[in-house]
C-alpha positions in Angstrom: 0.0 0.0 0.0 1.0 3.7 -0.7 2.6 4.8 2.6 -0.1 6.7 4.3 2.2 8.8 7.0 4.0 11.9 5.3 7.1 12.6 7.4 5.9 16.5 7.5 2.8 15.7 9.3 1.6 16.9 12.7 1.4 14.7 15.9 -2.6 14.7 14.8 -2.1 14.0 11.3 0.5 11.4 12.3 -2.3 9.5 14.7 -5.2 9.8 12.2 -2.9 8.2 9.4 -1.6 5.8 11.5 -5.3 5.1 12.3 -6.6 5.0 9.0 -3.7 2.8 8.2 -4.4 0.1 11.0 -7.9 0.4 9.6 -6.8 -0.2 6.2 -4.8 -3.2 7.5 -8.1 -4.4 9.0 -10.0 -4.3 6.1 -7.7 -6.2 3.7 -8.0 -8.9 6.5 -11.5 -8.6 5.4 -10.9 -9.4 1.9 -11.7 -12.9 0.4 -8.1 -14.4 -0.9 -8.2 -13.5 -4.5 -9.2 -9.5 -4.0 -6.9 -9.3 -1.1 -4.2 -10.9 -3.1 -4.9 -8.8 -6.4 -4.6 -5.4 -4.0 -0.9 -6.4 -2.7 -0.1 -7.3 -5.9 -1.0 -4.0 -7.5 -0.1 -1.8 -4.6 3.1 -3.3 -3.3 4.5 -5.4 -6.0 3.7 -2.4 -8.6 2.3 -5.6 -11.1 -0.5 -4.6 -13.5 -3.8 -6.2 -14.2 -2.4 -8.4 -17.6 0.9 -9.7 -15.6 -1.8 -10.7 -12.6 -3.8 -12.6 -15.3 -1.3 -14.3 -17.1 0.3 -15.7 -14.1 -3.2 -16.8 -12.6 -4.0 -18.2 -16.0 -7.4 -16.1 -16.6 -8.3 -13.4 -18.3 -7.8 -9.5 -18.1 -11.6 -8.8 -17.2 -11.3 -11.5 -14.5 -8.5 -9.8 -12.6 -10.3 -6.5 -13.0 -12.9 -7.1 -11.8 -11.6 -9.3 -8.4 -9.7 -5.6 -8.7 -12.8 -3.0 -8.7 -14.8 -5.6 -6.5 -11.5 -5.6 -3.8 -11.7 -1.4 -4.3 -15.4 -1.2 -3.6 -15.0 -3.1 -0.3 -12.2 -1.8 0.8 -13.7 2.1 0.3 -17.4 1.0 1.8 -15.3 -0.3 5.1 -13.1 2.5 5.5 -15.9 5.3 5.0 -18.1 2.9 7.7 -15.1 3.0 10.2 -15.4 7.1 9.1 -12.1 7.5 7.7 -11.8 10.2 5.7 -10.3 11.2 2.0 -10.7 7.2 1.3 -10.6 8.0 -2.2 -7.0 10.3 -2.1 -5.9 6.4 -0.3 -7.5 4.0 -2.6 
């Protein structure tokens, strides 16, 4: 995941990132195995949608769509748990 903690932030901005990052954490738990998977693969290991779907051996629209469906729950949790800017995070 992008790191959520700028090193110019206040002691308040600090807490709430490192909030809305536990929360994050949290909600990827969350995840069923293939949308949690397709999220660290885009947003730590920097792979994009047809390098997912070659190596899983399916197509494209597969992966984007375990990909939009992983985004959709991830966003609706975070905005329940009243995190803020989700959409600047995800």
């Amino acid at each position: 995941m992008r790191d959520l903690i700028s090193e110019e932030a206040s002691p308040l901005e600090r807490a709430a990132s490192e909030e809305a990052a536990r929360l994050l954490r949290a909600a990827m738990r969350s995840l069923p195995d293939r949308q949690r998977h397709v999220i660290v693969l885009v947003y730590e290991e920097d792979r994009s949608l047809t390098e997912i779907a070659a190596g899983w051996r399916v197509s494209v629209a597969a992966v984007s769509q375990a990909h939009a469906r992983a985004l959709r729950r991830l966003r609706a949790e975070l905005e329940t748990a009243g995190v803020g800017h989700v959409h600047e995070v995800l």
